[in-house]
BALOBA-1460 file (C-alpha; in Angstrom, 3 decimals):
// residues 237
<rec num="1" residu="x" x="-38.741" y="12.453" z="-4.171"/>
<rec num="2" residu="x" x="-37.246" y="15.541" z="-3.865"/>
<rec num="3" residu="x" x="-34.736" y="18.789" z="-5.288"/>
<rec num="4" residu="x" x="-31.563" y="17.935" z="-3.826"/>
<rec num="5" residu="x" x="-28.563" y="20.252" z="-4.682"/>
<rec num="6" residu="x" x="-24.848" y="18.429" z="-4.652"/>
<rec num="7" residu="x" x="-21.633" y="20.560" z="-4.955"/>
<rec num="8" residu="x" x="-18.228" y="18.731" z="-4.917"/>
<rec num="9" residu="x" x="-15.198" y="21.570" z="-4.711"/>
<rec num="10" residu="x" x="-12.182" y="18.980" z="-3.384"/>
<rec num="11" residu="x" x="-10.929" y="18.566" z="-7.015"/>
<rec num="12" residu="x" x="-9.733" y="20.317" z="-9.906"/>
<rec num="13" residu="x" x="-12.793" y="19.187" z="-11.268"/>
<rec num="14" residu="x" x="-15.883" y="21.515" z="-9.966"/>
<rec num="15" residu="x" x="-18.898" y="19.379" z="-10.306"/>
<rec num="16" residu="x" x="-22.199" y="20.166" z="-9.406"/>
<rec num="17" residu="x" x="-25.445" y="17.879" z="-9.176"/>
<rec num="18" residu="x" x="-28.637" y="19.377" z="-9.365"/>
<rec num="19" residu="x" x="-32.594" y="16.359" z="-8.947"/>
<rec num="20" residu="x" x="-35.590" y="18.203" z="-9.027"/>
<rec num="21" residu="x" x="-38.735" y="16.454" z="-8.075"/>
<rec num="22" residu="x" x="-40.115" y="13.554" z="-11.098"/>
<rec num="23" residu="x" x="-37.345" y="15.058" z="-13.002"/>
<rec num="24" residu="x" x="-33.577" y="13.847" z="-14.093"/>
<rec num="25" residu="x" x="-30.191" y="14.763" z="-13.013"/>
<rec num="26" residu="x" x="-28.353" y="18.008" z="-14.411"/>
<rec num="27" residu="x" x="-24.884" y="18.224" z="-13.879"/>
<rec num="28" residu="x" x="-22.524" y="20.831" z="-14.742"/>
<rec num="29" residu="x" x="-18.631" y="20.912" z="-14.102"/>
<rec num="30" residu="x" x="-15.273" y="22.976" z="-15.132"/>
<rec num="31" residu="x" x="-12.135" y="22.223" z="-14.917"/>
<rec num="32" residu="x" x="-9.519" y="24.004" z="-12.778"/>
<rec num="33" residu="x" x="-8.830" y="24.898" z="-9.541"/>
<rec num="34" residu="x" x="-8.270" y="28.536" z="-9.668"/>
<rec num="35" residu="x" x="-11.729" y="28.883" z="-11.344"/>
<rec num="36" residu="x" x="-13.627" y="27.319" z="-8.523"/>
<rec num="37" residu="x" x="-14.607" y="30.854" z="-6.747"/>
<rec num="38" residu="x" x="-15.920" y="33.010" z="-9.361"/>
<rec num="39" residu="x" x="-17.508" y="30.124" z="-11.444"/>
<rec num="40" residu="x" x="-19.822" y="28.265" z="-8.652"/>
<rec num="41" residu="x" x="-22.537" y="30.208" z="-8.125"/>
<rec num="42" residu="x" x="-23.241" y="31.020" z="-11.821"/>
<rec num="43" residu="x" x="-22.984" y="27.640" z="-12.473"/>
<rec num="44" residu="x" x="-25.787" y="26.438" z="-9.750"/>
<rec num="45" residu="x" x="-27.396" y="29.542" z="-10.986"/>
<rec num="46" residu="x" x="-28.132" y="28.330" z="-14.905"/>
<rec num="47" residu="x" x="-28.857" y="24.549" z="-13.695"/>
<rec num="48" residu="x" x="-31.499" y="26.443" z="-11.437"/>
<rec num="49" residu="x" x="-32.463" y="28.596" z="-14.103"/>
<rec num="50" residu="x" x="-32.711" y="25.363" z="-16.698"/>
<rec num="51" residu="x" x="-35.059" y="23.203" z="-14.138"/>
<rec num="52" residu="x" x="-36.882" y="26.398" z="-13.305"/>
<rec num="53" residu="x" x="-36.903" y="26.165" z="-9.562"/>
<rec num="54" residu="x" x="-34.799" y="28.944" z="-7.062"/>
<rec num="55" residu="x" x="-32.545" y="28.166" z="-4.171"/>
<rec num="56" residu="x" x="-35.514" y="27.922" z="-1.905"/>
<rec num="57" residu="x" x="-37.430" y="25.313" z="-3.237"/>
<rec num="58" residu="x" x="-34.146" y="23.021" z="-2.939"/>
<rec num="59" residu="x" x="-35.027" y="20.698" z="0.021"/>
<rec num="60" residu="x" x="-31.675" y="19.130" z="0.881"/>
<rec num="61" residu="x" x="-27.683" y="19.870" z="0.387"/>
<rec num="62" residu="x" x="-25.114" y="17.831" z="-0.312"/>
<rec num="63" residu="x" x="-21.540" y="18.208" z="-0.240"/>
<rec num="64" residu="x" x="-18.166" y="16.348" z="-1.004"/>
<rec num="65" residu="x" x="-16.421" y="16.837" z="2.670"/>
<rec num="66" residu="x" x="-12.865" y="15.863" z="1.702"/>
<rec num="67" residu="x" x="-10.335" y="15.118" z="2.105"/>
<rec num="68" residu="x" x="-8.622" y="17.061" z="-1.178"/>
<rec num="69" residu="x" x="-8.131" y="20.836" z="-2.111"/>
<rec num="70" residu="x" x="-7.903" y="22.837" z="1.166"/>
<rec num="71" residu="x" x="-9.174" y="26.120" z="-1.036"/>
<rec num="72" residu="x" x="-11.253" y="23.951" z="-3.145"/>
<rec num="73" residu="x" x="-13.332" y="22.629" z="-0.172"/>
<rec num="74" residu="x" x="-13.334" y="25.865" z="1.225"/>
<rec num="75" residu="x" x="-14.844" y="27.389" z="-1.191"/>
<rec num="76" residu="x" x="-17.464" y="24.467" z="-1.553"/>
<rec num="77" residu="x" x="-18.716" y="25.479" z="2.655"/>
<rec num="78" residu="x" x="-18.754" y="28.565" z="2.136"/>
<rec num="79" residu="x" x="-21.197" y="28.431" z="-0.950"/>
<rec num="80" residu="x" x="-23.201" y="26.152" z="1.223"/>
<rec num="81" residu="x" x="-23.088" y="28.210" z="4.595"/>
<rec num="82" residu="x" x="-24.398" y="31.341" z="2.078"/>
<rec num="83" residu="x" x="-26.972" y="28.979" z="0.795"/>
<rec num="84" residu="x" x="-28.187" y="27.939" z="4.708"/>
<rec num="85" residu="x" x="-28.652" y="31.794" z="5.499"/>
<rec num="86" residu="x" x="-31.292" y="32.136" z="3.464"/>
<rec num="87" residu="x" x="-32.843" y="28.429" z="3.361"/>
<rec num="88" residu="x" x="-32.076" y="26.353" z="6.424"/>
<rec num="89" residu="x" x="-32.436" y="23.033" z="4.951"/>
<rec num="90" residu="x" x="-31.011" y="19.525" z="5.811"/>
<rec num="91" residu="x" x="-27.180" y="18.992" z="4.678"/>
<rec num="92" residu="x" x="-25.490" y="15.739" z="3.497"/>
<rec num="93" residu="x" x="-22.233" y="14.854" z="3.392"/>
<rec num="94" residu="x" x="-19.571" y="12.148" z="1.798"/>
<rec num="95" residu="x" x="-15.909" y="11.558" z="1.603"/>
<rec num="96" residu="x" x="-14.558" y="12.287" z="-1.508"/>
<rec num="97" residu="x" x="-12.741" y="8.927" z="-2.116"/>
<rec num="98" residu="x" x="-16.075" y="7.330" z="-1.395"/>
<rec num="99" residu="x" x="-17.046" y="9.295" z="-4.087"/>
<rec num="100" residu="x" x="-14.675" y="8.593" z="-6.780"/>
<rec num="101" residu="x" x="-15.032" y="4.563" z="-5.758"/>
<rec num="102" residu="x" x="-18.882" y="5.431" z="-5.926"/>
<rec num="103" residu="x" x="-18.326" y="5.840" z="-10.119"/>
<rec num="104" residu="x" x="-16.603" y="2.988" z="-10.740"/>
<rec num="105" residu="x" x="-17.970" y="-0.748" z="-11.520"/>
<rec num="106" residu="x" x="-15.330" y="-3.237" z="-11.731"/>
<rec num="107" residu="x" x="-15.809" y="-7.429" z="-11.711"/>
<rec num="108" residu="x" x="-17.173" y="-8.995" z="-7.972"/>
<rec num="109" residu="x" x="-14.094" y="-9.395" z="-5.677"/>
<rec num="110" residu="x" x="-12.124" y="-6.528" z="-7.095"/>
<rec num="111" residu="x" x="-10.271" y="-4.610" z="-5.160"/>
<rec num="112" residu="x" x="-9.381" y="-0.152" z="-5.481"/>
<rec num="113" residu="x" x="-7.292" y="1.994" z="-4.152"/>
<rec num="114" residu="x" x="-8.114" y="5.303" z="-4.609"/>
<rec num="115" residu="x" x="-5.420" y="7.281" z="-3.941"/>
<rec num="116" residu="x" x="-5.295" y="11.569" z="-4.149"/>
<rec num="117" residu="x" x="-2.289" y="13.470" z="-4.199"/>
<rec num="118" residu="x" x="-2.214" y="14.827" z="-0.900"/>
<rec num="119" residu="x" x="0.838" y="17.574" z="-1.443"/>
<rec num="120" residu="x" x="4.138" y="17.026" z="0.402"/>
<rec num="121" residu="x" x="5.144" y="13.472" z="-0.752"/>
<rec num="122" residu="x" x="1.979" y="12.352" z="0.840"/>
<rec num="123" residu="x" x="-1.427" y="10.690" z="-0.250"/>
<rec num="124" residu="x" x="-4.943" y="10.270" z="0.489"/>
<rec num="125" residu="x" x="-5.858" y="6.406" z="0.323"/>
<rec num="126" residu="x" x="-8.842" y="4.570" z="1.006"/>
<rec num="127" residu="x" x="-8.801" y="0.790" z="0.425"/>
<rec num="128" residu="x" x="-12.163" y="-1.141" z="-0.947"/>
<rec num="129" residu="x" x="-13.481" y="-4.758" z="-2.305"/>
<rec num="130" residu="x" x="-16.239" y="-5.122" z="-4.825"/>
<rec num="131" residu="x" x="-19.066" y="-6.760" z="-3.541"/>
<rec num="132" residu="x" x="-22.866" y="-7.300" z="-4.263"/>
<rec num="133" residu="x" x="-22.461" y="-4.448" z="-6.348"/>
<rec num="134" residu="x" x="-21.152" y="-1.838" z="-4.227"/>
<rec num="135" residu="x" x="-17.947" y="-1.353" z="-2.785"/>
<rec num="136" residu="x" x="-16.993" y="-2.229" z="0.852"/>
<rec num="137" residu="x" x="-14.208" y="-0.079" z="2.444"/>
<rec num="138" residu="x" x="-11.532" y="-2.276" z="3.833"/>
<rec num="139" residu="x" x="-10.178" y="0.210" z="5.995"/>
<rec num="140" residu="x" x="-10.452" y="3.987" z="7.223"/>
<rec num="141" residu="x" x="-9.391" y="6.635" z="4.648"/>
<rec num="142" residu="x" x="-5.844" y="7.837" z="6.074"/>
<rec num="143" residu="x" x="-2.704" y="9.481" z="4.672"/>
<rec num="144" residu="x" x="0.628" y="7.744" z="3.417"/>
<rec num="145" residu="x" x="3.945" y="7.713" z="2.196"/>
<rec num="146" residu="x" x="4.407" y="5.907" z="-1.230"/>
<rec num="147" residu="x" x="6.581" y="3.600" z="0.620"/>
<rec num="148" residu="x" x="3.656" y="2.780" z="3.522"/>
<rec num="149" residu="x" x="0.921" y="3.066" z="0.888"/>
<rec num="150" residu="x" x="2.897" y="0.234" z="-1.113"/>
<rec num="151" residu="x" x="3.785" y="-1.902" z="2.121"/>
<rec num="152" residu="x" x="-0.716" y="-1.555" z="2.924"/>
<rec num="153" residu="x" x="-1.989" y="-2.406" z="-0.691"/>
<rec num="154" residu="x" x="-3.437" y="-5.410" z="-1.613"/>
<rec num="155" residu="x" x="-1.018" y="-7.589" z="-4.074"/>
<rec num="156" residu="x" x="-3.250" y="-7.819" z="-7.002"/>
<rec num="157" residu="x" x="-5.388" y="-4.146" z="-6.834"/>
<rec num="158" residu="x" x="-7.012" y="-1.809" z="-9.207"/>
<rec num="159" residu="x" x="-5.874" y="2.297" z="-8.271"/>
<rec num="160" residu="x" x="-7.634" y="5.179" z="-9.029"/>
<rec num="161" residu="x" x="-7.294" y="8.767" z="-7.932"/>
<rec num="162" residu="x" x="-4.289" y="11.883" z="-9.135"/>
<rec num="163" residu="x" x="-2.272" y="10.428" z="-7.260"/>
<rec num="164" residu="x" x="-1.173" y="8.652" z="-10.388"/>
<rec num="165" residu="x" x="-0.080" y="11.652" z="-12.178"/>
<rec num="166" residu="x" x="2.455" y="12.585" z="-9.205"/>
<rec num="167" residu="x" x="3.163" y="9.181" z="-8.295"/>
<rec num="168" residu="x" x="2.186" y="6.758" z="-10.901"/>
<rec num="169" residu="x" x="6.024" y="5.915" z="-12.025"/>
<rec num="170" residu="x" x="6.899" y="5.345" z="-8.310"/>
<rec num="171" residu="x" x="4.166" y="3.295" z="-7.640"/>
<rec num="172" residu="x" x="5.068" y="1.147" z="-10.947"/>
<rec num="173" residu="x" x="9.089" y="1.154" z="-10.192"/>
<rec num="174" residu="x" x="8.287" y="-0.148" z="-6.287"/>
<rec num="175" residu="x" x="5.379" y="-2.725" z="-7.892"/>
<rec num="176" residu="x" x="5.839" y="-6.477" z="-8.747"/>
<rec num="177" residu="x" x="4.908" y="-7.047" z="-12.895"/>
<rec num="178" residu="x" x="1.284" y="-7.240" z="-13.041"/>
<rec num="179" residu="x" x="0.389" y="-6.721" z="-9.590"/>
<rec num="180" residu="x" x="-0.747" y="-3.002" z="-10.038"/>
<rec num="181" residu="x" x="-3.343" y="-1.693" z="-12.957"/>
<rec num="182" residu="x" x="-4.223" y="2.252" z="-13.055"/>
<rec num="183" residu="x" x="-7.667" y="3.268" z="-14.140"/>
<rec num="184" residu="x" x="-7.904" y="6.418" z="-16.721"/>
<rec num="185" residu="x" x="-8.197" y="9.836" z="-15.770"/>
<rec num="186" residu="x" x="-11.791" y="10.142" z="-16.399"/>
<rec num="187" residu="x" x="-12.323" y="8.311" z="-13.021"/>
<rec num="188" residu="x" x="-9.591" y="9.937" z="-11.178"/>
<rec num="189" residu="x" x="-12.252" y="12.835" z="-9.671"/>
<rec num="190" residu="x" x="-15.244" y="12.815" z="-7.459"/>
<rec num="191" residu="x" x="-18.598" y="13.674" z="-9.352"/>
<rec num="192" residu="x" x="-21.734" y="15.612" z="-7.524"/>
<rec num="193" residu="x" x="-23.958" y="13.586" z="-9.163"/>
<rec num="194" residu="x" x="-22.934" y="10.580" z="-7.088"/>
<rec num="195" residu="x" x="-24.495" y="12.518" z="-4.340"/>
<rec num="196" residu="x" x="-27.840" y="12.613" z="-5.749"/>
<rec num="197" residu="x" x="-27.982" y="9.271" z="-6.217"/>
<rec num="198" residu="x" x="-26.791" y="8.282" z="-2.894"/>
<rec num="199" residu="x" x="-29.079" y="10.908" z="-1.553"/>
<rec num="200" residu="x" x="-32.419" y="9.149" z="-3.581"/>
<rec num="201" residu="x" x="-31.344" y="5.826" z="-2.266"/>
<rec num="202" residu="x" x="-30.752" y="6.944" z="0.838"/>
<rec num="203" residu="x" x="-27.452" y="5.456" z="0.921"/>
<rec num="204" residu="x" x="-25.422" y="5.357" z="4.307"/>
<rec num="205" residu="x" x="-22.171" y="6.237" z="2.899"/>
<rec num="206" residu="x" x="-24.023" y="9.939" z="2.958"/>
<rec num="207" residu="x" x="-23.741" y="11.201" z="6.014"/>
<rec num="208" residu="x" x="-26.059" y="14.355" z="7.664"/>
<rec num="209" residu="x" x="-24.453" y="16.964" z="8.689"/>
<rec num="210" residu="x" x="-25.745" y="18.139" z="12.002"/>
<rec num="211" residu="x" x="-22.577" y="19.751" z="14.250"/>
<rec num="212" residu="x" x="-21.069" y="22.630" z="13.904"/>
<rec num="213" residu="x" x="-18.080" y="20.477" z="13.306"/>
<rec num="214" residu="x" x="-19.983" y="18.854" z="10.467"/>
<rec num="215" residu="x" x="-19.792" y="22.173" z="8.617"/>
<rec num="216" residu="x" x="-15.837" y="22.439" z="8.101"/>
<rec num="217" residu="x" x="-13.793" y="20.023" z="5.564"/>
<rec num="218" residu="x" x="-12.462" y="17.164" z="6.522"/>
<rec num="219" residu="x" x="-8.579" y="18.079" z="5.733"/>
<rec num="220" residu="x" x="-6.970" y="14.852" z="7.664"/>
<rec num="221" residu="x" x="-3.284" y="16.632" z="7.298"/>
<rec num="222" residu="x" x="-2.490" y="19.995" z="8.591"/>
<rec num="223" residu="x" x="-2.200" y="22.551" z="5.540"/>
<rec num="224" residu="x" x="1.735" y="23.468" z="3.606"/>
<rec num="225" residu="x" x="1.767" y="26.763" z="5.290"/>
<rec num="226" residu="x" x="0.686" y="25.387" z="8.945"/>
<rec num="227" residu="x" x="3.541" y="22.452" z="8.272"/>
<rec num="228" residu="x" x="6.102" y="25.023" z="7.699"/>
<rec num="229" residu="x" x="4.751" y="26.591" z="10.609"/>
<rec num="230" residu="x" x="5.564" y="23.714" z="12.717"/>
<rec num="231" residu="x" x="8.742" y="22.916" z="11.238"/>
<rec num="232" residu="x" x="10.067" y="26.401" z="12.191"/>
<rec num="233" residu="x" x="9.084" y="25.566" z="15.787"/>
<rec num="234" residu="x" x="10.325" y="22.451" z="15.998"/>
<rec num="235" residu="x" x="13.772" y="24.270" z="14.517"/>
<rec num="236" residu="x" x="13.817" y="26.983" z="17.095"/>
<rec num="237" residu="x" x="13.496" y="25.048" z="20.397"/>
């Protein structure tokens, strides 16, 4: 066993995970997206303080990569890059829609969607099947249209995700009668604490972060100001 530290930042949900050694999980999390700066490290700093260990006797990081909040993940590398310059230590890392799916137990053979507003009339999706108590990804997390997420969902599927509060009515309005069910908001967000436990069982949706490359979010669409960027290009030629 040993103190792993999780911090998930892609949400409007700060969440943070701390497993000492023979010891439980504390979690602690806020809600709100402009509060994810000046809240995070006083918030790691009382579940340190509680368990009575300091930043230095952690022995492994672990962080929700994405895709979701560009500042929100942001924020969430640059606590951990601050944390590696004074206590190089191995780093773990997991999609955030794994996460979210990771929280959620539904009957064998179901099948979620987890689906994240993405900004711009676009969402995050991953598709997945519940099996042997786990869920299997049936295909790569990408980023869709409501029209191309409908045409790519399976007919009879469970969704998840914020996407729902953006989208929900579309989703309904484009849906056959029964053929879509929406899980409540308190499984809409990605918790830390699913790190931890994927962490103890060494699970392989957790993936070490090694690269430089490894250290940056995983974004998987170009951010509102670098669209309009484009857009103005594209205009001027």
């Amino acid at each position: 066993m040993a103190n792993s530290l999780a911090i998930e930042t892609s949400s409007p949900v700060l969440s943070i995970a701390l497993k000492t050694e023979g010891g439980g999980i504390c979690e602690a999390k806020l809600v709100g997206f402009h509060q994810h700066a000046e809240n995070i490290l006083p918030m790691i700093g009382r579940l340190l303080k509680q368990k009575r260990v300091t930043i230095h006797d952690i022995d492994a990081f672990l962080i929700g990569i994405g895709p979701g909040s560009f500042t929100g993940l942001r924020v969430g590398f640059s606590t951990l890059k601050g944390f590696l310059s004074l206590a190089k230590k191995p780093c773990f890392g997991a999609l955030s829609l794994d996460m979210i799916a990771g929280h959620i137990t539904l009957p064998e053979g179901s099948e979620l969607a987890v689906c994240l507003d993405a900004k711009r009339e676009r969402i995050y999706s991953r598709f997945y099947r519940y099996e042997a108590r786990q869920w299997k990804p049936l295909t790569k997390a990408g980023v869709y249209t409501v029209p191309d997420l409908m045409a790519e969902l399976p007919e009879k599927v469970v969704i998840a995700g914020d996407a729902i509060a953006r989208y929900g009515d579309e989703i309904l309005r484009r849906a056959k009668p029964g053929q879509r069910e929406f899980l409540p908001e308190s499984l809409w967000y990605p918790r830390a604490a699913t790190l931890t436990g994927w962490f103890e069982e060494q699970n392989a949706k957790l993936h070490k972060l090694e690269k430089p490359k490894d250290f940056s979010p995983l974004y998987f669409r170009l951010s509102e100001a670098e669209e309009r960027r484009r857009e103005r290009k594209l205009c001027c030629r």
